[in-house]
N, C-alpha and C positions, 0 to 999 in steps of 0.2 A: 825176189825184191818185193811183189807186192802183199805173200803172206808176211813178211817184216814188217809192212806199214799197216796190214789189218791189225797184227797184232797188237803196235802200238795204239792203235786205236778203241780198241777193245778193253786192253788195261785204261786207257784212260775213261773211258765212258764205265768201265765196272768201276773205277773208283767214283766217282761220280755217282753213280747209284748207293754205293754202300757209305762211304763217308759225306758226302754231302746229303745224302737220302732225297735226291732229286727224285720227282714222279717219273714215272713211264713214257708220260707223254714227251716232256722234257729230254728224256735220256734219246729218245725216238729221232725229235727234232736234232739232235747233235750229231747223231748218227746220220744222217742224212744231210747234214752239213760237212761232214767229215768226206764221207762217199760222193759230192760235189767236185770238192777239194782232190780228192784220187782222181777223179774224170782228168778234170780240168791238167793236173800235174801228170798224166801219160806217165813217161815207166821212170820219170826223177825219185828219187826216195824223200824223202817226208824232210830231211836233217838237210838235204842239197837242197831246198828250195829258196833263195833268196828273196829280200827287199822289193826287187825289180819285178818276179813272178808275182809275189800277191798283188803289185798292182798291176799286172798286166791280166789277173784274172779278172781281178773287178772290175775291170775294165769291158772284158767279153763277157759279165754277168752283165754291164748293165747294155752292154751293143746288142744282148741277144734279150733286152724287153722286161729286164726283172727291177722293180722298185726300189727305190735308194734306202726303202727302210728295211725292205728284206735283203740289200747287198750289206747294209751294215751289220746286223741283227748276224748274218755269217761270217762276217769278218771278227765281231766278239768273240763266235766262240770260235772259229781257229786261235786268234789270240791266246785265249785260254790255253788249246791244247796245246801251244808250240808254249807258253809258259809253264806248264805240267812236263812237257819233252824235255825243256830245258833241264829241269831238275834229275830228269833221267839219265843225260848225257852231257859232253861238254858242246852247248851249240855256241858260235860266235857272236849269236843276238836274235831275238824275234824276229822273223822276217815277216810278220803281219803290224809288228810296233810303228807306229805313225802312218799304215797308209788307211786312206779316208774312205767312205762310200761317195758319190757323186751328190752333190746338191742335192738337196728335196726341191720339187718345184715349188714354191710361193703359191696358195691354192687363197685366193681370196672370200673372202669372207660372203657368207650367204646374207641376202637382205632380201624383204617384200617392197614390193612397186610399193608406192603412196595409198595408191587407190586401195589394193591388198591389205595392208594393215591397219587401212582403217574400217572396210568392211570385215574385217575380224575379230576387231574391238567392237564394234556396235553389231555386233549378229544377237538378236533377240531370244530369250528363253520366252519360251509359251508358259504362260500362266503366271502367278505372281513369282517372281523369285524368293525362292529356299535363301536360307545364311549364308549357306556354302556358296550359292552363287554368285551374291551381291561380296563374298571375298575372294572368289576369281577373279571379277570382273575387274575390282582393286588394285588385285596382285598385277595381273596383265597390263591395266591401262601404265600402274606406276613403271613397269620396267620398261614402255614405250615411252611416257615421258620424260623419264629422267634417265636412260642408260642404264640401268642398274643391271650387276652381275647377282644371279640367283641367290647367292652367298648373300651378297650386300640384304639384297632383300628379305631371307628367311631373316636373318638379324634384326632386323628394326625391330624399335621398340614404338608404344604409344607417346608417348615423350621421355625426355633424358632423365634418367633415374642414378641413384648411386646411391643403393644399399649394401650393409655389411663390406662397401670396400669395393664392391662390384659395379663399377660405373657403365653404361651403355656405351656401345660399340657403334651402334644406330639406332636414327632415332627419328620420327617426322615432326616436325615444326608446322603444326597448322597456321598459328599464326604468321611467320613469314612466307608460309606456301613454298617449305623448304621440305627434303629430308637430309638428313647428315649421316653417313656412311664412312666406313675405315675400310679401304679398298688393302689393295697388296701393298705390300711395304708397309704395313698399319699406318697408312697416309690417308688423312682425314681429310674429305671433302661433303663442300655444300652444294646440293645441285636442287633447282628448281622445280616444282610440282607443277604441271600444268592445267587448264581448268578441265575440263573432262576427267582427271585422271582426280583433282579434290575433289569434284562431286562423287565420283565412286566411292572415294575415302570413306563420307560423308555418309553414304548409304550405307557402308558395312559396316563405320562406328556404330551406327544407332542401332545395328542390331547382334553388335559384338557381345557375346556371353564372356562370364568372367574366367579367364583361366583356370583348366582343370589346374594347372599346378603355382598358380599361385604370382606366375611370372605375367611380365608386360609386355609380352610379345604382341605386336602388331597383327601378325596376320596368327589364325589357327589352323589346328588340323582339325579333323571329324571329333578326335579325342578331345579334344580341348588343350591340344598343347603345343607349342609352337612348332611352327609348321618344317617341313624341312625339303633343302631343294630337292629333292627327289619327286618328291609330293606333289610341287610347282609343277616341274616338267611332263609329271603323269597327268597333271590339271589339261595343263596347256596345249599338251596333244591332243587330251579329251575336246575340248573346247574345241582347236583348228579341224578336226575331222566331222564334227556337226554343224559346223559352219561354212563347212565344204571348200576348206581351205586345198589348191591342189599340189600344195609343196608339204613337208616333213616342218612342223615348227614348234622349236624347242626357247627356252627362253634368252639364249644367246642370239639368236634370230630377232627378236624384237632390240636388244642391244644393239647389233650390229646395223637396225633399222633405223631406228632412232640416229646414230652416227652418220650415216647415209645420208637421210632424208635434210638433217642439219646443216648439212656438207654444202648439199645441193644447192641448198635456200642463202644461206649467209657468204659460202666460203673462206669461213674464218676457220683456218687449219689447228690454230693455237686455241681458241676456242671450246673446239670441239676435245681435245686434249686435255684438259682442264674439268671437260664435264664426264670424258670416260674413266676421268683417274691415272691417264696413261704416264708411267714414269720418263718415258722418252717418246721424242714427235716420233720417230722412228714408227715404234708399233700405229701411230695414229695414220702414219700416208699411207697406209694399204688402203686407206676409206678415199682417197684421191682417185685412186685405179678404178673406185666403185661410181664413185662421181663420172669419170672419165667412161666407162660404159653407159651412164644412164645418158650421158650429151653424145656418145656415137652413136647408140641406137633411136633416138630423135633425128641426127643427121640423117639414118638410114631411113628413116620412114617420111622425110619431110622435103630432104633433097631432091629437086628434078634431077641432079647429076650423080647421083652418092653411088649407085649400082649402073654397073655397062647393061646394056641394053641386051 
């Protein structure tokens, strides 16, 4: 019985190799998904195994400690093979079709304390600042002030342009101490510049060179060409590790700061909705959970009663 299920498994993973031309590593990971799956089903054959088993495995995958993204990520490819088996034989139905991996936990969003992000924005370079630094400092302060995702950001332009038919996507409005951004869904919003984050502006226009290629992109790279989020990110970890930043921060972290910090101060939930771009409040109450840690851990520190003695 169990050389009949290696074999079937074997044809399926060589086909796999030869018509699909999946990598080694690939064909590796399946095979060991496969070999799971034999554990797990003891001396049932491959065709008996029912609806009822695959979830009663996933079930003992996830009781014995294994990740909802790797109980799922196994359940695709049995799926697969018992859809490959099917074609081989007459089976009555997928017995991996509709069942689910267990929830992912809900892992809420990273944010810096107040104090934290701002002694990160103002962390001083010795000696006059370079181009490049006075378009860090820019880049950083904007995506603290206004929420902006990396995307939005590397987009902006110097203001709204619409040449050959190509109109801006983003753009900053000095004059209303705006920038304009086309988030997901190509939904346009206006979100406000704040004053730290215009005087930066201010510093790196005046010593903004003209595009190597010709375009009006706001911020640049070392080349002279608009910048790209990758770029940002490699900035901004540079930045937070000389600055003696002691968390990982990447530019979704100042986003998710920004959010936080707003949350705290106003608690206008719609608000803050409005300024992330969020298409539903949904995604915006997980900033409520963040809110609701920063007021437990004040209780913890402030309460005579919060901790038993």
């Amino acid at each position: 019985m169990d050389a009949a299920r290696t074999d079937w498994a074997e044809r399926y993973l060589g086909e796999l190799a030869t018509q699909r031309q999946l990598s080694a590593h690939t064909i590796a990971a399946y095979r060991r998904d496969l070999a799971e799956l034999r554990q797990l089903a003891g001396h049932e054959d491959w065709p008996l195994l029912t609806h009822a088993d695959m979830r009663r495995f996933a079930a003992r995958l996830h009781a014995s400690g294994q990740e909802a993204r790797s109980i799922a990520r196994k359940l695709s490819g049995w799926r697969g093979f018992y859809a490959w088996l099917s074609r081989q034989m007459a089976l009555p139905a997928n017995p991996v079709e509709g069942v689910r991996a267990p929830r992912r936990p809900k892992t809420l969003p990273k944010a810096l304390a107040v104090d934290a992000a701002v002694q990160l924005l103002e962390a001083k370079q010795h000696g006059h600042p370079e181009p490049a630094e006075l378009c860090n400092r820019a880049m950083f302060e904007l995506l603290y002030s206004s929420g902006l995702r990396v995307s939005e950001l590397a987009g902006l332009d110097l203001a709204y342009t619409n040449a050959d038919g190509q109109a801006s996507l983003g753009w900053y409005d000095a004059a209303a101490a705006e920038v304009v951004v086309t988030g997901k869904g190509n939904k346009m919003r206006r979100v406000p510049v704040g004053g730290p984050a215009r005087a930066a502006l201010a510093a790196w226009l005046a010593v903004r060179p003209p595009a190597a290629d010709g375009s009006a992109a706001l911020f640049l790279s070392k080349r002279g060409t608009r910048i790209s989020p990758r770029v940002v990110q490699q900035r901004l970890k540079t930045h937070a590790l000389q600055a003696g930043s002691p968390v990982h921060v990447h530019p979704h972290v100042l986003r998710h700061s920004f959010a936080s910090h707003l949350l705290q101060s106003s608690g206008d939930l719609r608000a803050v909705q409005e300024l992330l771009g969020h298409a539903s409040i949904t995604s915006t109450q997980v900033y409520t959970a963040l809110d609701f840690q920063h007021l437990a851990a004040v209780y913890d520190r402030a309460h005579p009663r919060a901790k038993a003695k």
